[in-house]
NUTI-140726 format. One record per atom (N, C-alpha, C): x, y, z. Coordinates in steps of 0.2 Angstrom, whole numbers, padded with zeros to 4 digits, always signed. Atoms other than C-alpha are relative to their C-alpha. Layout:
BEGIN
XYZ
...
// end
This chain:
BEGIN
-0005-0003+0004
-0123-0150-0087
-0003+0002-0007
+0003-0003+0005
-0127-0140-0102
+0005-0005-0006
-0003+0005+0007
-0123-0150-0120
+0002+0006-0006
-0001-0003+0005
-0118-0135-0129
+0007+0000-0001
-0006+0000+0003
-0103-0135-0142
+0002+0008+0001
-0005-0005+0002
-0091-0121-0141
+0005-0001-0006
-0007+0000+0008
-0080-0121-0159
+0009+0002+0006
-0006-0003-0005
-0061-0120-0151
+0002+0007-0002
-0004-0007+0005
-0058-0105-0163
-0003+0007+0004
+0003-0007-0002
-0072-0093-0153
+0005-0002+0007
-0002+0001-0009
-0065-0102-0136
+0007+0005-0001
-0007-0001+0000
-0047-0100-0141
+0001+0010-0001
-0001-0008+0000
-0051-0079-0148
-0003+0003+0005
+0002-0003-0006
-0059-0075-0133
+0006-0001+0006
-0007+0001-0006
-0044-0080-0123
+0005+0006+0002
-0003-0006+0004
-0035-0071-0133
+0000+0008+0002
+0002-0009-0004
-0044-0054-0129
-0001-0001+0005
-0001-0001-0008
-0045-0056-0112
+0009+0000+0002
-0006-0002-0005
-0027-0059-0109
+0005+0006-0006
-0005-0008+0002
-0022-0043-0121
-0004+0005+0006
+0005-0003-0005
-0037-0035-0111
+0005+0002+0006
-0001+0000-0009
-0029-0039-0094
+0009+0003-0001
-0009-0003+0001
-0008-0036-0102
-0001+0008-0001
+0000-0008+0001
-0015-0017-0107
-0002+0002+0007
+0002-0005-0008
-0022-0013-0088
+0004-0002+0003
-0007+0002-0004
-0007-0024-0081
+0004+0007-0001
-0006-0005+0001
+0005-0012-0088
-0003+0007-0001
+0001-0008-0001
-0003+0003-0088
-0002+0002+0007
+0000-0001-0006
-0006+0001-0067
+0010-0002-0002
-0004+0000-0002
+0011-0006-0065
+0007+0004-0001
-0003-0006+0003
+0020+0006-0079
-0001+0005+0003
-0002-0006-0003
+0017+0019-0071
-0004-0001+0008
+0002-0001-0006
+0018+0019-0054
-0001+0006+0005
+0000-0004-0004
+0012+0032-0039
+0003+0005+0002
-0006-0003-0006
+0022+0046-0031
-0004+0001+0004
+0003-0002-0006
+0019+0045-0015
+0001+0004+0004
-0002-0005-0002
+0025+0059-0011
-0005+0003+0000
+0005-0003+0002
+0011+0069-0019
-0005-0002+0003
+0004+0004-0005
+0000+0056-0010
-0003+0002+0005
+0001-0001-0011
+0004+0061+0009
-0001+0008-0001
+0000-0006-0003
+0003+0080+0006
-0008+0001-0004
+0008-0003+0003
-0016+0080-0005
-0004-0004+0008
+0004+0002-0005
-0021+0068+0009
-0002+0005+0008
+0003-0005-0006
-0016+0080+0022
-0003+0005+0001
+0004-0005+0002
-0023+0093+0014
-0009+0001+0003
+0006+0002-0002
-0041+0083+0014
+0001-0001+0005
+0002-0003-0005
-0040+0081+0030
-0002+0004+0004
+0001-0008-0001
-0038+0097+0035
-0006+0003-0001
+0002-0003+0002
-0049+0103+0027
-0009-0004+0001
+0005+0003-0003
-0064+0089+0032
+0001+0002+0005
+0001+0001-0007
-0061+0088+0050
+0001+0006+0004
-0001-0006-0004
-0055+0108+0054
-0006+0006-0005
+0002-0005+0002
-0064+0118+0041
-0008-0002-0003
+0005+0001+0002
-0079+0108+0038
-0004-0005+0006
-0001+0003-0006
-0081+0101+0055
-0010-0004+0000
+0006+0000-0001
-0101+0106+0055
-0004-0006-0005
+0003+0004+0009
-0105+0096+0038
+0001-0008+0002
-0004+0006-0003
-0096+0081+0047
-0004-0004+0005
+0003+0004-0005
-0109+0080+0061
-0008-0001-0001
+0007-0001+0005
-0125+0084+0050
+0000-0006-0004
+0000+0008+0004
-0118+0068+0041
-0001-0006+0004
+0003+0005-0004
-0117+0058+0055
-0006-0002+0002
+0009+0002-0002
-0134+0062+0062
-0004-0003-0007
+0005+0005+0005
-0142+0056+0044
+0003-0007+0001
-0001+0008+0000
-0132+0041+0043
-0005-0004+0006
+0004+0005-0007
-0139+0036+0062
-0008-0001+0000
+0007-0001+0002
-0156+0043+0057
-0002-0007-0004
+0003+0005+0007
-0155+0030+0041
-0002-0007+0004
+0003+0005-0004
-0150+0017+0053
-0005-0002+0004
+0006+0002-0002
-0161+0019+0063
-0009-0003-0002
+0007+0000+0001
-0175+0021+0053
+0000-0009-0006
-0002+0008+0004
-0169+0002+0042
-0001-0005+0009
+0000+0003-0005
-0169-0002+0062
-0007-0004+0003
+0007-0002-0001
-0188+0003+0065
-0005-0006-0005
+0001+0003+0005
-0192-0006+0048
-0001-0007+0001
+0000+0009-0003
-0186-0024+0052
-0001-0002+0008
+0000+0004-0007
-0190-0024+0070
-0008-0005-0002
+0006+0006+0002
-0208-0032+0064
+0003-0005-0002
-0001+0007+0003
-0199-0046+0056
+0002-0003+0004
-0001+0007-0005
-0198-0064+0065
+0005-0003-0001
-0004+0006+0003
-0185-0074+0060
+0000-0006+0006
// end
């Protein structure tokens, strides 16, 4: 255990800012909240627009990703555990 003094005045103003800190991003997620209306028509948009008009870019992604894997695959097959 460390033996170091904290003053209560630094403990007690540090609290302080943390819980104004946490009451302005409380209320400014909970003050205003989502329309989720706007929500479901951007998403369907982005869909649309990944999976019909960009279909190629989607499978070019794929193959890198599987490449990475496999090449992190290749890598640790030498180690023992």
């Amino acid at each position: 255990m460390s033996n170091r003094y904290v003053p209560p005045s630094i403990l007690g103003v540090g609290l302080i800012v943390i819980a104004l800190v946490g009451y302005f991003i409380f209320s400014t997620v909970v003050g205003n909240p989502a329309n989720l209306a706007s929500i479901a028509a951007s998403t369907t948009d982005f869909r649309l627009t990944l999976w019909i008009g960009r279909s190629l870019d989607v499978l070019v992604q794929g193959a890198l990703v599987l490449s990475g894997v496999m090449g992190v695959v290749v890598l640790l097959r030498g180690i023992r555990l």
